[in-house]
C-alpha positions as CSV (number, residue, x, y, z in Angstrom):
1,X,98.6,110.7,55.1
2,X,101.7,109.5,56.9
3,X,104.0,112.3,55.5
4,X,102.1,115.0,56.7
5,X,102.0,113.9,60.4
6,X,106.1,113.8,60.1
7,X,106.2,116.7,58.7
8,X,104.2,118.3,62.2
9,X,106.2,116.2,63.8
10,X,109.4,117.4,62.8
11,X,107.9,120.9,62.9
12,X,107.5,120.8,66.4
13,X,110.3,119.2,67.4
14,X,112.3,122.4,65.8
15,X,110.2,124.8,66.1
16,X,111.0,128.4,68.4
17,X,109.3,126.9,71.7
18,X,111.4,125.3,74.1
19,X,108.8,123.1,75.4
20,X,106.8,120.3,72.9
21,X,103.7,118.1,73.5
22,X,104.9,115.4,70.7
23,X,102.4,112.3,71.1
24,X,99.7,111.4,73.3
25,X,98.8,107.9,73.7
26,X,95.9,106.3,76.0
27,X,95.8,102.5,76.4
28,X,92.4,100.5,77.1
29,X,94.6,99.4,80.4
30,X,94.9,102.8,81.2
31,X,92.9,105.0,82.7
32,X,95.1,108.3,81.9
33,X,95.8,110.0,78.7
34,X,99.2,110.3,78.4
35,X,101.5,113.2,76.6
36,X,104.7,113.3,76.0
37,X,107.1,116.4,76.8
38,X,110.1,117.2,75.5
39,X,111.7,120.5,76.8
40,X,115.3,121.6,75.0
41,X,118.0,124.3,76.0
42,X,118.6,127.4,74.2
43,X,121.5,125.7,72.7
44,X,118.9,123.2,71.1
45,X,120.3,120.0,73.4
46,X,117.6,118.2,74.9
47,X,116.3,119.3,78.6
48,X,114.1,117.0,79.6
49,X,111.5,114.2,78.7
50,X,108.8,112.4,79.9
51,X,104.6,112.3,80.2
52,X,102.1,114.5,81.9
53,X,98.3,113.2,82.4
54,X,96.7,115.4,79.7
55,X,93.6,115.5,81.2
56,X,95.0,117.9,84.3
57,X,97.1,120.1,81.8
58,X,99.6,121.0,83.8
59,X,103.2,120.2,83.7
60,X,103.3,119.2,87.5
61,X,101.4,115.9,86.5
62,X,104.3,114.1,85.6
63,X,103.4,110.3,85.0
64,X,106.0,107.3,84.3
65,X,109.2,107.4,83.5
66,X,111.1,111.4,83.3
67,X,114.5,112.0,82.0
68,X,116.4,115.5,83.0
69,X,119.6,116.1,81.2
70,X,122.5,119.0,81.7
71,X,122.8,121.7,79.3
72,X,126.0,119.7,78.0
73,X,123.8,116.9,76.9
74,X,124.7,114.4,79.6
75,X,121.8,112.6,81.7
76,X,121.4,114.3,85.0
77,X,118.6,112.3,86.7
78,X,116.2,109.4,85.5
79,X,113.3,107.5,86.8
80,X,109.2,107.5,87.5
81,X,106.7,109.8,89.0
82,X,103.5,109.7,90.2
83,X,100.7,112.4,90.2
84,X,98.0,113.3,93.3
85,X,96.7,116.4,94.8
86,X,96.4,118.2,98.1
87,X,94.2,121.0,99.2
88,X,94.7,124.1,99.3
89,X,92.5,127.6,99.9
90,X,91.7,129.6,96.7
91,X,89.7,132.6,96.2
92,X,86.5,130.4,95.5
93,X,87.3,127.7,98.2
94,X,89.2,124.6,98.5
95,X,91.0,123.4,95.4
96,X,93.1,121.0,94.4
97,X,96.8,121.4,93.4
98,X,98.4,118.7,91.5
99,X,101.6,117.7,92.6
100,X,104.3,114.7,91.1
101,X,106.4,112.5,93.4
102,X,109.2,110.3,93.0
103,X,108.7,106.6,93.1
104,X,110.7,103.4,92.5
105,X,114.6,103.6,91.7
106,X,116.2,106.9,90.6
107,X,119.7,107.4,89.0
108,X,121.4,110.6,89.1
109,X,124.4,111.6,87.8
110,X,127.2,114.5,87.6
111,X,128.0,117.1,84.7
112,X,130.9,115.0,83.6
113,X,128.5,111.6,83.3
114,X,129.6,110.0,86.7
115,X,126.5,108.3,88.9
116,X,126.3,110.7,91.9
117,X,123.4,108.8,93.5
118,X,121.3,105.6,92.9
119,X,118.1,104.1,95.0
120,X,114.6,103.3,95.4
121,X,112.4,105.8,97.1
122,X,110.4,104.3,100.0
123,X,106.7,105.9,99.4
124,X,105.6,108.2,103.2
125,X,103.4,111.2,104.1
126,X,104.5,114.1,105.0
127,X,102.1,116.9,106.8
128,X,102.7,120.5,104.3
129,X,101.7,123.9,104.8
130,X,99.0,125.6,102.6
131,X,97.1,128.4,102.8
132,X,94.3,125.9,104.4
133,X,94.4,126.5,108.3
134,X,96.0,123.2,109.0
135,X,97.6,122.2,105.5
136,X,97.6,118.7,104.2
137,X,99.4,115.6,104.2
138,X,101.5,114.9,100.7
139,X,102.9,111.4,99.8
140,X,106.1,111.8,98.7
141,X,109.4,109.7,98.2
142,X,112.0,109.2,100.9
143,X,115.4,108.4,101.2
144,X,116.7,104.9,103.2
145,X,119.8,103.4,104.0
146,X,119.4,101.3,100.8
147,X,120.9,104.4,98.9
148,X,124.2,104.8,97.7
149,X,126.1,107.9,96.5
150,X,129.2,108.8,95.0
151,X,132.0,111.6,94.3
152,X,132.6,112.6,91.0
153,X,135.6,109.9,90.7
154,X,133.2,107.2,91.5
155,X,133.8,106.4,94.8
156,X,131.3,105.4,97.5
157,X,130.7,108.4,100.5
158,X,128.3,109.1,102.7
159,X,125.7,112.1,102.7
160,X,125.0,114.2,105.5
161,X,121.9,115.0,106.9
162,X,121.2,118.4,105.1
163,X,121.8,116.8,101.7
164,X,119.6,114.1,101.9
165,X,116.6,116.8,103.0
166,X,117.7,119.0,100.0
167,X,117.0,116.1,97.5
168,X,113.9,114.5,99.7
169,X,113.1,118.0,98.8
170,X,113.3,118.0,95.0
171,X,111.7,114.7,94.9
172,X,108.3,116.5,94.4
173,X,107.4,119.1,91.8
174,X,104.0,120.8,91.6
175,X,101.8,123.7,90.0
176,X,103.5,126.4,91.9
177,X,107.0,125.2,90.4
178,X,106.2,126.8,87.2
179,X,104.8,130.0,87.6
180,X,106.2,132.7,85.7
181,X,108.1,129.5,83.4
């Protein structure tokens, strides 16, 4: 029975799909049904890895820890998410849209393997616009003075302003993020 289930494993890890749903695990401890992802480049180097709640099916309900890697193979970014919701107007009425933030510390790094930034997102609200008269309020991840970033020689500088919005930015991924993917 055991050679069979490698044998689908290994089948989806190389089959034509760029995206695979390997495992799914569900702990009593937990309450959410885990699934792991594993998304690969057309070159066949891994893109990224991590869990999605299985019971939202959709990819924006990244859960735990996520790895994101360059098409050269090296590690581009690496830490935890956490899923939620906000409201938004749909044909029928209000519905929810599942979004992921960034929480806890979060490495990132250059094409050439080199940290570029490393911190611990400090958890806030911020108010969104939907198509709701009013929009919502998200929780997402923020940037502190805790962080610390560097060129691509390793050397300590400082961020502006505009580049620390850019990545406050990319610290949330939801539904509309993969349309047409």
């Amino acid at each position: 029975m055991k050679i069979p289930f490698y044998i689908l494993i290994l089948a989806c890890i190389f089959s034509c799909k760029s995206t695979k749903i390997v495992s799914e695990s569900n702990t009593e401890s937990e309450s959410i049904s885990k699934k792991t992802e594993i998304e690969f480049y057309e070159n066949g180097l891994l893109k990224s890895i991590g869990q999605i709640d299985s019971y939202l099916l959709s990819k924006a309900a990244r859960i735990g820890l996520w790895s994101e890697f360059y098409e050269n193979g090296k590690l581009k970014e690496t830490g935890e998410y956490k899923t939620d919701s906000y409201v938004n107007c749909c044909f029928s009425g209000p519905c929810d849209i599942i979004y992921s933030y960034k929480i806890g510390e979060w490495n990132y790094y250059y094409k050439n393997g080199q940290l570029r930034a490393k911190g611990i997102y400090k958890i806030g609200k911020k108010h969104i616009e939907t198509s709701c008269k009013g929009g919502d309020e998200i929780k997402i991840g923020f940037l502190n003075e805790n962080w610390k970033f560097y060129d691509k020689n390793g050397i300590e500088i400082k961020l502006t302003k505009k580049e620390i919005k850019v990545m406050e930015k990319n610290g949330i991924v939801d539904e509309f993020d993969f349309i047409g993917k």
